[in-house]
N, C-alpha and C positions, 0 to 999 in steps of 0.2 A: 392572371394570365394562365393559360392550358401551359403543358409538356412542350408542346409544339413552340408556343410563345417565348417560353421560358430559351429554348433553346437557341432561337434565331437571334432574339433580344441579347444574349449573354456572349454567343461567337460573334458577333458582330461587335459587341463595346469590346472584346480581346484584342479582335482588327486579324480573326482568322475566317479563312475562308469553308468552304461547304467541304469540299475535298480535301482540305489540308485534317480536319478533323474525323473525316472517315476513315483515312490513312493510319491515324495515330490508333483511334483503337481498332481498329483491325475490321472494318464493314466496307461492303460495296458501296459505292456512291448514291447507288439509288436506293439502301438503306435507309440512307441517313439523311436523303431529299424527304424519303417517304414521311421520316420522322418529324420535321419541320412542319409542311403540308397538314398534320394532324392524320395523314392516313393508317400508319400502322404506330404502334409506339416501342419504345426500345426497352429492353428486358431491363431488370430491376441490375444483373451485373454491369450492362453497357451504361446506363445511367451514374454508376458507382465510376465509370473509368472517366464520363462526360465529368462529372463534378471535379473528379482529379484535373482534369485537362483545362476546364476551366476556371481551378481555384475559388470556385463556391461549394457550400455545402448540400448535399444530398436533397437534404431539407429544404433549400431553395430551388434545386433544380425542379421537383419536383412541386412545388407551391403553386396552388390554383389560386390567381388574389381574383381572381372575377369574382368564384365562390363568395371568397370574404367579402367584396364593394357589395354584390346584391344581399348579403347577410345583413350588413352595416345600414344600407338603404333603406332597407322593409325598417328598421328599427328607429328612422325619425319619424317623427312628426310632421304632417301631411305639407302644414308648410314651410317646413326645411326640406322637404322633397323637392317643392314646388323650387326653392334656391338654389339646389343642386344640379336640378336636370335645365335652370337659365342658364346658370354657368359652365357646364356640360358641352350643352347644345355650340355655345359663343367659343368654346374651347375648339368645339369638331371644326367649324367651319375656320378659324383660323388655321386649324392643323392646314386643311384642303386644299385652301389656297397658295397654303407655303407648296403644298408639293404640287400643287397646279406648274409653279414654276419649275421645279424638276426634274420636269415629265419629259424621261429620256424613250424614245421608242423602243420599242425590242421585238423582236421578230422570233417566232415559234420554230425549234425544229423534231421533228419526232426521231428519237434515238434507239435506234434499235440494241435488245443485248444479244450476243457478245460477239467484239472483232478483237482478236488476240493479238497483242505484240508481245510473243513468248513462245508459252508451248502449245496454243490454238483454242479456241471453244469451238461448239457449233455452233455455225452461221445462221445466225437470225435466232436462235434459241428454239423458244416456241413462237418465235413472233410477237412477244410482249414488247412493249414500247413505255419511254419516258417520255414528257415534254420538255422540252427547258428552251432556253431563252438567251439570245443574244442581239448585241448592240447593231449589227449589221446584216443586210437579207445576201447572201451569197448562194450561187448558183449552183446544185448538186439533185444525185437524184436520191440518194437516201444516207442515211447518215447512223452511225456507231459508236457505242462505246469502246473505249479506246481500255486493254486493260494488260497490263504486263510494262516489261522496261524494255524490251529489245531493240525498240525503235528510238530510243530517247536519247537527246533529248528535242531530236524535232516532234514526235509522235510520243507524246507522254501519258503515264501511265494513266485513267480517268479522265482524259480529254475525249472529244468527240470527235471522230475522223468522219471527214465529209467525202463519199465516194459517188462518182460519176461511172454509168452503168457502159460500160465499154471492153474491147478486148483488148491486147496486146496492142501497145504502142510503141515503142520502144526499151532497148535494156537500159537495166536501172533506173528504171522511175517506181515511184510507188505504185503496190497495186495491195488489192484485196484479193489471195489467194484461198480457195478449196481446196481440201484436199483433204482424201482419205475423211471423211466427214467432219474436216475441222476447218477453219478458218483463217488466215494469219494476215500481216498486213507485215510486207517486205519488200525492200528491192529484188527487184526479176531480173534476172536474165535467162536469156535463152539459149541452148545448149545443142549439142546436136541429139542426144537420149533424154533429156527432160531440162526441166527447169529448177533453175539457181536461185535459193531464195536467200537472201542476205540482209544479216542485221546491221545497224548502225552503231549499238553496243556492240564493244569490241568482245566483252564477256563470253557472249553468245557465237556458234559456231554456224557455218553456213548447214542451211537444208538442202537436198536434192528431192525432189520428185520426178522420176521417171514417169515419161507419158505414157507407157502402159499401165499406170496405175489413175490414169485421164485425172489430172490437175486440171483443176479449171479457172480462170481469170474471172472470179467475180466482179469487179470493176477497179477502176485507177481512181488513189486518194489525190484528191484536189487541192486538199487541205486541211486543219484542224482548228480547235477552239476550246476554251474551259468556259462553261454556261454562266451568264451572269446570276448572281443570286436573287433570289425575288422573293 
């Protein structure tokens, strides 16, 4: 198996999740989707804390056994090949079947970065997006990562908050607030000199944005989600 294989194969017999382990060493979620995926790979120290985290050794995480099976393959005899790739083949198709029955749907949603529950990013980034994947199709018009604690624990750190493209509806609902070029997702209210934005962590202290400095209601969260893993 590749880095990617090794990895998903390994947090998953632990019974950890995609986000629980970005959390622990210290990377964005879409790091460490990326690294699953096979798209980018993780530096030789992140690899060093993944081993730690999952109580194998370095040496494993890192083991390509494809390398070795196609190594081992070339080196029978044409027919012990020809025994291999029967029993193979009778292997694949039972796998198939088992998850033929399995076969939960899941529905795509493009995740934009960053919506802050903190101290803000900027909205939308550059416009990059993630895919990910959940068990239900629910209704929104775009959708965010979720990053910071302030909102939690209904709006948690790495979840994806699903926002519906609208203005002021009334106070204290969620919304996706701009401001001053950053982003935040807080309870609103509305003031007579600007707007009250309020966290749900007690930690965190309220914002004020004066409407002279034009806050703008990017839309009302609907909802949220943590992506199933795939």
């Amino acid at each position: 198996m590749t880095i990617a294989s090794n990895l998903k194969q390994i947090r998953e017999a632990k019974g950890l999740s995609q986000r629980e382990v970005s959390k622990q060493i210290g990377v964005a979620n879409t790091s460490y989707f990326a690294w699953e995926r096979g798209k980018t790979k993780p530096k030789k120290e992140n690899l060093i804390k993944l081993s730690n985290i999952f109580g194998v050794t370095y040496e494993a995480l890192v083991k390509d056994e494809e390398t070795d099976l196609l190594s081992a393959f070339h080196q029978l005899t044409d027919k012990r090949k020809e025994k291999v790739m029967t029993y193979t083949q009778a292997q694949l198709t039972e796998q198939n079947q088992e998850a033929a029955e399995k076969i939960v749907k899941l529905f795509p949603y493009k995740v934009y970065e960053k919506l802050s529950a903190g101290t803000g990013f900027s909205y939308m980034d550059d416009g990059s997006y993630d895919t990910v994947y959940f068990d239900a199709e629910l209704s929104y018009d775009f959708a965010s990562w979720v990053y910071g604690d302030s909102m939690e624990p209904v709006y948690a750190d790495g979840s994806v908050a699903l926002i519906k493209d609208t203005t002021f509806d009334y106070d204290g609902a969620f919304y996706a607030i701009d401001w001053e070029g950053q982003t935040y997702i807080k309870k609103v209210y509305k003031e007579e000199d600007g707007l009250r934005l309020v966290s749900i962590n007690e930690k965190y202290q309220d914002k004020f944005a004066p409407y002279d400095e034009e806050p703008r209601i990017v839309g009302k969260i609907i909802g949220n989600f943590y992506p199933v893993d795939v």
